[in-house]
Residue, then its C-alpha position, 0 to 999 in steps of 0.5 A: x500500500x503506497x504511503x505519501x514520502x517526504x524528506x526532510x533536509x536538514x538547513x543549511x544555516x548549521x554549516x560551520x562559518x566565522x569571522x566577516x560571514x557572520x556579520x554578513x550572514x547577520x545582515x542578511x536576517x534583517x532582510x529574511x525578517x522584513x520579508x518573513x511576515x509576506x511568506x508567513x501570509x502566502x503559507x496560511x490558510x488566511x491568505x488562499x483557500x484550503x482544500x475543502x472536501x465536498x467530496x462528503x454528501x450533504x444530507x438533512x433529516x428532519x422530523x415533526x412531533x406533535x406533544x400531546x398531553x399537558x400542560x399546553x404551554x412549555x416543553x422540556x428536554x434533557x442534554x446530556x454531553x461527554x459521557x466518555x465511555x471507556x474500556x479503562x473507566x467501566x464506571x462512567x457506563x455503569x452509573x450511566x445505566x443506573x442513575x438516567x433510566x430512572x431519570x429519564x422516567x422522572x422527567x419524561x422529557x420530549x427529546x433527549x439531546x447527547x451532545x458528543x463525545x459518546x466514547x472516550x477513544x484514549x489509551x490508559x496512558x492518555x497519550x494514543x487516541x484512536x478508536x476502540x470498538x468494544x467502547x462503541x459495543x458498550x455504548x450501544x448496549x448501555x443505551x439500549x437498555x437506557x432507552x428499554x428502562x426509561x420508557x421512552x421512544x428511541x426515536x426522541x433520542x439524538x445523539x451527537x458526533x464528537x471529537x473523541x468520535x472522529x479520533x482516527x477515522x479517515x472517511x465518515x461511513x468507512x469500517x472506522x466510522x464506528x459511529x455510524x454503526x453503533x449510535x443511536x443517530x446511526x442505527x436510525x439512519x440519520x446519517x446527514x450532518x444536519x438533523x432538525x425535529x420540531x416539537x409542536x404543541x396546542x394542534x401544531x400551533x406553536x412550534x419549537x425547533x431543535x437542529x443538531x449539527x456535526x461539525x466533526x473534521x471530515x478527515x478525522x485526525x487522532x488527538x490531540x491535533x484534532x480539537x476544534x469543530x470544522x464547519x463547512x460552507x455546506x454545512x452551514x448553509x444545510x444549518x441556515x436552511x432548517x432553521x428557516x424552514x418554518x419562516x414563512x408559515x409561523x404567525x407566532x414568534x418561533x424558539x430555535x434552539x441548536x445543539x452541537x458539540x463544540x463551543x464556538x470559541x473551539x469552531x474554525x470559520x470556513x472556505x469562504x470565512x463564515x461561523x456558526x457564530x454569523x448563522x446562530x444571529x441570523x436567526x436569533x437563535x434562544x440559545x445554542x447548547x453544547x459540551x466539549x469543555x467540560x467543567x475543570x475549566x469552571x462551572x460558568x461556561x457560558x456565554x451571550x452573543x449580540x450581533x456587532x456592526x463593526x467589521x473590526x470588533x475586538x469580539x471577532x477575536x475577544x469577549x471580555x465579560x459574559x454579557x455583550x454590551x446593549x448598543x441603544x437604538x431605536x425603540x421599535x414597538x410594531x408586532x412586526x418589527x425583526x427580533x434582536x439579532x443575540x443569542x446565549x451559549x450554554x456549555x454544560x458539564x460532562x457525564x465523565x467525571x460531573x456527572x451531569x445532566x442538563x433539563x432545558x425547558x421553554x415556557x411560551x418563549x421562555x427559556x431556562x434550565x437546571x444542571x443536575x449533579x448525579x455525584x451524589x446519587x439518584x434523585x428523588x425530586x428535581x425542580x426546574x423555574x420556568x418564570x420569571x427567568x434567571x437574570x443572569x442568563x437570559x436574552x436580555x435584549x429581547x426581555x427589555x424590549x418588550x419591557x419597553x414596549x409594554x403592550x408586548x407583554x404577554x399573559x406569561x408575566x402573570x404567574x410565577x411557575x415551575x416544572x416539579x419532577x418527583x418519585x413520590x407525590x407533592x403534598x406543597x409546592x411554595x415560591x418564596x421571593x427575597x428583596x435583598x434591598x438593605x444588604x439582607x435577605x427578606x422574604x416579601x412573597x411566601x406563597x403556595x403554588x398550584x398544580x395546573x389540572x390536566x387529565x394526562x400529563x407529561x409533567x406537573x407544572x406549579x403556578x402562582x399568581x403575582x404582581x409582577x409590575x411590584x418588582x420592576x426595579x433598575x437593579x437586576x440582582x434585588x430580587x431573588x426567586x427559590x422553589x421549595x417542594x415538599x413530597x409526601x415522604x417528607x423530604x423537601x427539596x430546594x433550588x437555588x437562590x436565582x436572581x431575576x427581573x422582570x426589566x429585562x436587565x441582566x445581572x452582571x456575572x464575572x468568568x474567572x481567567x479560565x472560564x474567560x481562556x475557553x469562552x472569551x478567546x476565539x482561538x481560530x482567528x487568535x492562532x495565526x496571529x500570536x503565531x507570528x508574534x512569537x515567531x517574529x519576536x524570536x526573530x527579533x531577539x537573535x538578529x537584533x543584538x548582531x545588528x547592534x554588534x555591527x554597526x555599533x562600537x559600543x558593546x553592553x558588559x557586565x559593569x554598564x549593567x551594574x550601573x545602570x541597574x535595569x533589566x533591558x541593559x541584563x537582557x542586552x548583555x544576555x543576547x549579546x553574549x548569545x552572539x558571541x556562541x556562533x554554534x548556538x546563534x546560528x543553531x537557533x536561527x536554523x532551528x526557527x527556519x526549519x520550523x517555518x520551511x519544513x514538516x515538524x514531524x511525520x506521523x500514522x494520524x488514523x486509526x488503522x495506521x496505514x496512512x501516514x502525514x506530516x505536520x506544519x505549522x499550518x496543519x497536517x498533509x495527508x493523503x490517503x491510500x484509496x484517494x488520489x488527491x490528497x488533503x492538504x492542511x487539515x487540523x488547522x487551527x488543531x495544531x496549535x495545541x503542539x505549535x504554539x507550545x513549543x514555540x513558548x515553552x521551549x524555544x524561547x526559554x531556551x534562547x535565553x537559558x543559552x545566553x545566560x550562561x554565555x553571559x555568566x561565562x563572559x561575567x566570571x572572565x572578566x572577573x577573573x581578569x580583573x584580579x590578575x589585574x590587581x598589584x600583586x605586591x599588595x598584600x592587603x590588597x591581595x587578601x581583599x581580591x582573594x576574599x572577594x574573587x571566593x564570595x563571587x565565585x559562589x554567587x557565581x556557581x549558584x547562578x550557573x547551577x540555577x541555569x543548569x537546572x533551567x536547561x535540564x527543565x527545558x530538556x524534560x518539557x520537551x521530551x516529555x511532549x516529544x514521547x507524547x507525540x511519539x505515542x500519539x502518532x506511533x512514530x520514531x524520534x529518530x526517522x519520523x522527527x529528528x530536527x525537532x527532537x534533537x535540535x534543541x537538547x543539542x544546542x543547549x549541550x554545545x554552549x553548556x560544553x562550550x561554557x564549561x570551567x577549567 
C-alpha cells in the first residue's frame, strides 16, 4: 500500500562559518525578517483557500412531533454531553445505566439531546487516541437498555458526533466510522450532518425547533491535533436552511434552539470565512447548547452573543465579560418589527467525571434550565423555574424590549411557575421571593403554588399568581426567586437562590481567567496571529543584538549593567553574549527556519495506521491510500495545541537559558581578569581580591547551577511532549522527527560544553 514520502533536509544555516560571514550572514536576517511576515501570509490558510472536501454528501433529516398531553404551554428536554465511555473507566457506563433510566422516567422529557463525545477513544496512558470498538459495543448496549428502562421512544433520542468520535477515522461511513454503526443517530439512519425535529404543541400551533449539527473534521485526525469543530460552507448553509424552514408559515414568534458539540470559541470559520457564530444571529437563535469543555475549566461556561456592526470588533477575536454590551437604538414597538439579532451559549458539564445532566425547558418563549449533579446519587425530586427567568442568563435584549414596549407583554408575566419532577407525590409546592434591598435577605412573597389540572400529563407544572409590575426595579440582582417542594415522604427539596427581573436587565456575572481562556478567546482567528508574534519576536531577539554588534562600537558588559541597574541593559548583555556562541546563534536561527520551511514531524494520524502525514505549522498533509488527491492542511487551527507550545515553552526559554550562561561565562572572565589585574605586591590588597574573587565565585556557581537546572527543565518539557507525540502518532524520534527532537537538547549541550570551567 503506497504511503505519501517526504524528506526532510536538514538547513543549511548549521554549516560551520566565522569571522566577516557572520556579520554578513547577520545582515542578511534583517532582510529574511522584513520579508518573513509576506511568506508567513502566502503559507496560511488566511491568505488562499484550503482544500475543502465536498467530496462528503450533504444530507438533512428532519422530523415533526406533535406533544400531546399537558400542560399546553412549555416543553422540556434533557442534554446530556461527554459521557466518555471507556474500556479503562467501566464506571462512567455503569452509573450511566443506573442513575438516567430512572431519570429519564422522572422527567419524561420530549427529546433527549447527547451532545458528543459518546466514547472516550484514549489509551490508559492518555497519550494514543484512536478508536476502540468494544467502547462503541458498550455504548450501544448501555443505551439500549437506557432507552428499554426509561420508557421512552428511541426515536426522541439524538445523539451527537464528537471529537473523541472522529479520533482516527479517515472517511465518515468507512469500517472506522464506528459511529455510524453503533449510535443511536446511526442505527436510525440519520446519517446527514444536519438533523432538525420540531416539537409542536396546542394542534401544531406553536412550534419549537431543535437542529443538531456535526461539525466533526471530515478527515478525522487522532488527538490531540484534532480539537476544534470544522464547519463547512455546506454545512452551514444545510444549518441556515432548517432553521428557516418554518419562516414563512409561523404567525407566532418561533424558539430555535441548536445543539452541537463544540463551543464556538473551539469552531474554525470556513472556505469562504463564515461561523456558526454569523448563522446562530441570523436567526436569533434562544440559545445554542453544547459540551466539549467540560467543567475543570469552571462551572460558568457560558456565554451571550449580540450581533456587532463593526467589521473590526475586538469580539471577532475577544469577549471580555459574559454579557455583550446593549448598543441603544431605536425603540421599535410594531408586532412586526425583526427580533434582536443575540443569542446565549450554554456549555454544560460532562457525564465523565460531573456527572451531569442538563433539563432545558421553554415556557411560551421562555427559556431556562437546571444542571443536575448525579455525584451524589439518584434523585428523588428535581425542580426546574420556568418564570420569571434567571437574570443572569437570559436574552436580555429581547426581555427589555418588550419591557419597553409594554403592550408586548404577554399573559406569561402573570404567574410565577415551575416544572416539579418527583418519585413520590407533592403534598406543597411554595415560591418564596427575597428583596435583598438593605444588604439582607427578606422574604416579601411566601406563597403556595398550584398544580395546573390536566387529565394526562407529561409533567406537573406549579403556578402562582403575582404582581409582577411590584418588582420592576433598575437593579437586576434585588430580587431573588427559590422553589421549595415538599413530597409526601417528607423530604423537601430546594433550588437555588436565582436572581431575576422582570426589566429585562441582566445581572452582571464575572468568568474567572479560565472560564474567560475557553469562552472569551476565539482561538481560530487568535492562532495565526500570536503565531507570528512569537515567531517574529524570536526573530527579533537573535538578529537584533548582531545588528547592534555591527554597526555599533559600543558593546553592553557586565559593569554598564551594574550601573545602570535595569533589566533591558541584563537582557542586552544576555543576547549579546548569545552572539558571541556562533554554534548556538546560528543553531537557533536554523532551528526557527526549519520550523517555518519544513514538516515538524511525520506521523500514522488514523486509526488503522496505514496512512501516514506530516505536520506544519499550518496543519497536517495527508493523503490517503484509496484517494488520489490528497488533503492538504487539515487540523488547522488543531495544531496549535503542539505549535504554539513549543514555540513558548521551549524555544524561547531556551534562547535565553543559552545566553545566560554565555553571559555568566563572559561575567566570571572578566572577573577573573580583573584580579590578575590587581598589584600583586599588595598584600592587603591581595587578601581583599582573594576574599572577594571566593564570595563571587559562589554567587557565581549558584547562578550557573540555577541555569543548569533551567536547561535540564527545558530538556524534560520537551521530551516529555516529544514521547507524547511519539505515542500519539506511533512514530520514531529518530526517522519520523529528528530536527525537532534533537535540535534543541543539542544546542543547549554545545554552549553548556562550550561554557564549561577549567
Amino acid at each position: 500500500m503506497e504511503r505519501s514520502k517526504f524528506q526532510i533536509k536538514p538547513p543549511s544555516l548549521f554549516s560551520e562559518t566565522n569571522g566577516r560571514k557572520l556579520r554578513v550572514v547577520g545582515d542578511m536576517g534583517v532582510l529574511i525578517l522584513i520579508l518573513l511576515p509576506v511568506f508567513l501570509c502566502l503559507n496560511s490558510p488566511i491568505c488562499y483557500a484550503q482544500h475543502e472536501d465536498q467530496s462528503s454528501s450533504f444530507s438533512s433529516h428532519r422530523t415533526v412531533i406533535d406533544v400531546k398531553d399537558g400542560p399546553d404551554s412549555v416543553v422540556w428536554v434533557v442534554q446530556l454531553s461527554d459521557l466518555h465511555f471507556s474500556v479503562h473507566h467501566p464506571d462512567r457506563a455503569i452509573d450511566f445505566k443506573n442513575l438516567v433510566p430512572a431519570a429519564l422516567a422522572m422527567i419524561n422529557p420530549s427529546l433527549v439531546l447527547i451532545t458528543g463525545d459518546l466514547t472516550d477513544g484514549k489509551s490508559m496512558d492518555l497519550l494514543v487516541m484512536k478508536q476502540n470498538e468494544d467502547e462503541w459495543v458498550e455504548y450501544k448496549n448501555v443505551m439500549e437498555d437506557v432507552v428499554k428502562r426509561s420508557g421512552l421512544d428511541e426515536n426522541i433520542f439524538y445523539d451527537l458526533r464528537g471529537n473523541h468520535d472522529n479520533f482516527g477515522v479517515p472517511v465518515i461511513g468507512g469500517s472506522l466510522d464506528f459511529y455510524s454503526k453503533y449510535s443511536i443517530n446511526g442505527q436510525l439512519g440519520r446519517s446527514g450532518r444536519v438533523n432538525s425535529v420540531t416539537l409542536t404543541l396546542q394542534g401544531g400551533r406553536q412550534k419549537y425547533l431543535f437542529v443538531g449539527l456535526d461539525s466533526t473534521m471530515s478527515v478525522g485526525l487522532r488527538g490531540p491535533t484534532n480539537l476544534f469543530g470544522h464547519p463547512t460552507d455546506q454545512l452551514l448553509t444545510g444549518i441556515d436552511s432548517e432553521l428557516s424552514q418554518w419562516d414563512s408559515q409561523s404567525l407566532k414568534p418561533m424558539s430555535k434552539i441548536s445543539f452541537g458539540h463544540f463551543p464556538l470559541s473551539f469552531s474554525a470559520s470556513s472556505q469562504s470565512g463564515k461561523t456558526l457564530n454569523d448563522i446562530f444571529l441570523k436567526h436569533s437563535l434562544s440559545a445554542y447548547v453544547c459540551g466539549h469543555l467540560h467543567t475543570r475549566f469552571g462551572k460558568n461556561l457560558k456565554r451571550h452573543h449580540l450581533s456587532s456592526p463593526s467589521f473590526l470588533s475586538s469580539k471577532k477575536f475577544f469577549q471580555f465579560n459574559l454579557h455583550q454590551t446593549r448598543s441603544e437604538g431605536c425603540k421599535n414597538c410594531s408586532f412586526g418589527a425583526p427580533p434582536v439579532e443575540e443569542f446565549w451559549e450554554w456549555e454544560m458539564g460532562d457525564w465523565r467525571k460531573s456527572r451531569a445532566m442538563r433539563i432545558l425547558a421553554i415556557d411560551r418563549g421562555h427559556v431556562s434550565f437546571a444542571d443536575i449533579d448525579f455525584n451524589s446519587g439518584s434523585k428523588k425530586t428535581i425542580i426546574l423555574p420556568t418564570f420569571p427567568l434567571d437574570s443572569r442568563f437570559m436574552s436580555t435584549s429581547s426581555s427589555h424590549h418588550e419591557y419597553e414596549c409594554e403592550h408586548m407583554l404577554s399573559s406569561s408575566y402573570e404567574t410565577v411557575r415551575a416544572l416539579v419532577f418527583s418519585v413520590s407525590p407533592l403534598v406543597s409546592v411554595v415560591a418564596k421571593i427575597y428583596d435583598t434591598r438593605y444588604g439582607k435577605l427578606e422574604t416579601v412573597v411566601d406563597a403556595s403554588m398550584t398544580k395546573v389540572e390536566d387529565e394526562s400529563s407529561r409533567g406537573d407544572l406549579y403556578v402562582v399568581p403575582w404582581n409582577y409590575k411590584a418588582f420592576q426595579d433598575p437593579s437586576a440582582d434585588r430580587f431573588w426567586l427559590q422553589i421549595e417542594a415538599t413530597d409526601i415522604m417528607g423530604r423537601t427539596t430546594k433550588t437555588e437562590r436565582r436572581p431575576f427581573s422582570v426589566n429585562g436587565i441582566h445581572a452582571k456575572v464575572s468568568w474567572t481567567w479560565r472560564e474567560f481562556f475557553v469562552m472569551g478567546c476565539q482561538w481560530e482567528a487568535l492562532y495565526y496571529p500570536i503565531l507570528w508574534l512569537a515567531l517574529s519576536f524570536l526573530l527579533l531577539i537573535l538578529l537584533i543584538p548582531r545588528v547592534f554588534l555591527f554597526f555599533s562600537r559600543k558593546q553592553i558588559t557586565y559593569k554598564n549593567v551594574l550601573a545602570a541597574k535595569g533589566f533591558i541593559s541584563g537582557i542586552g548583555l544576555v543576547l549579546q553574549e548569545l552572539c558571541r556562541f556562533p554554534i548556538a546563534w546560528f543553531g537557533f536561527l536554523g532551528y526557527i527556519f526549519y520550523l517555518i520551511l519544513f514538516p515538524w514531524f511525520a506521523g500514522q494520524v488514523f486509526t488503522d495506521g496505514e496512512d501516514r502525514g506530516y505536520m506544519t505549522y499550518m496543519g497536517w498533509v495527508v493523503k490517503l491510500s484509496n484517494d488520489k488527491s490528497s488533503h492538504d492542511y487539515i487540523g488547522s487551527p488543531d495544531v496549535m495545541v503542539v505549535v504554539l507550545p513549543h514555540l513558548v515553552f521551549v524555544v524561547l526559554p531556551a534562547i535565553f537559558c543559552t545566553g545566560a550562561l554565555a553571559a555568566e561565562r563572559a561575567v566570571h572572565r572578566d572577573k577573573f581578569l580583573s584580579i590578575l589585574g590587581k598589584k600583586k605586591d599588595d598584600d592587603r590588597g591581595l587578601d581583599k581580591s582573594v576574599r572577594y574573587d571566593s564570595r563571587g565565585n559562589r554567587r557565581s556557581n549558584w547562578i550557573r547551577l540555577i541555569l543548569l537546572v533551567l536547561c535540564l527543565v527545558i530538556c524534560w518539557k520537551h521530551f516529555k511532549s516529544c514521547r507524547s507525540l511519539m505515542k500519539a502518532y506511533e512514530m520514531n524520534p529518530l526517522l519520523h522527527f529528528p530536527v525537532y527532537t534533537l535540535a534543541i537538547p543539542l544546542l543547549l549541550a554545545s554552549v553548556i560544553h562550550k561554557t564549561k570551567r577549567n
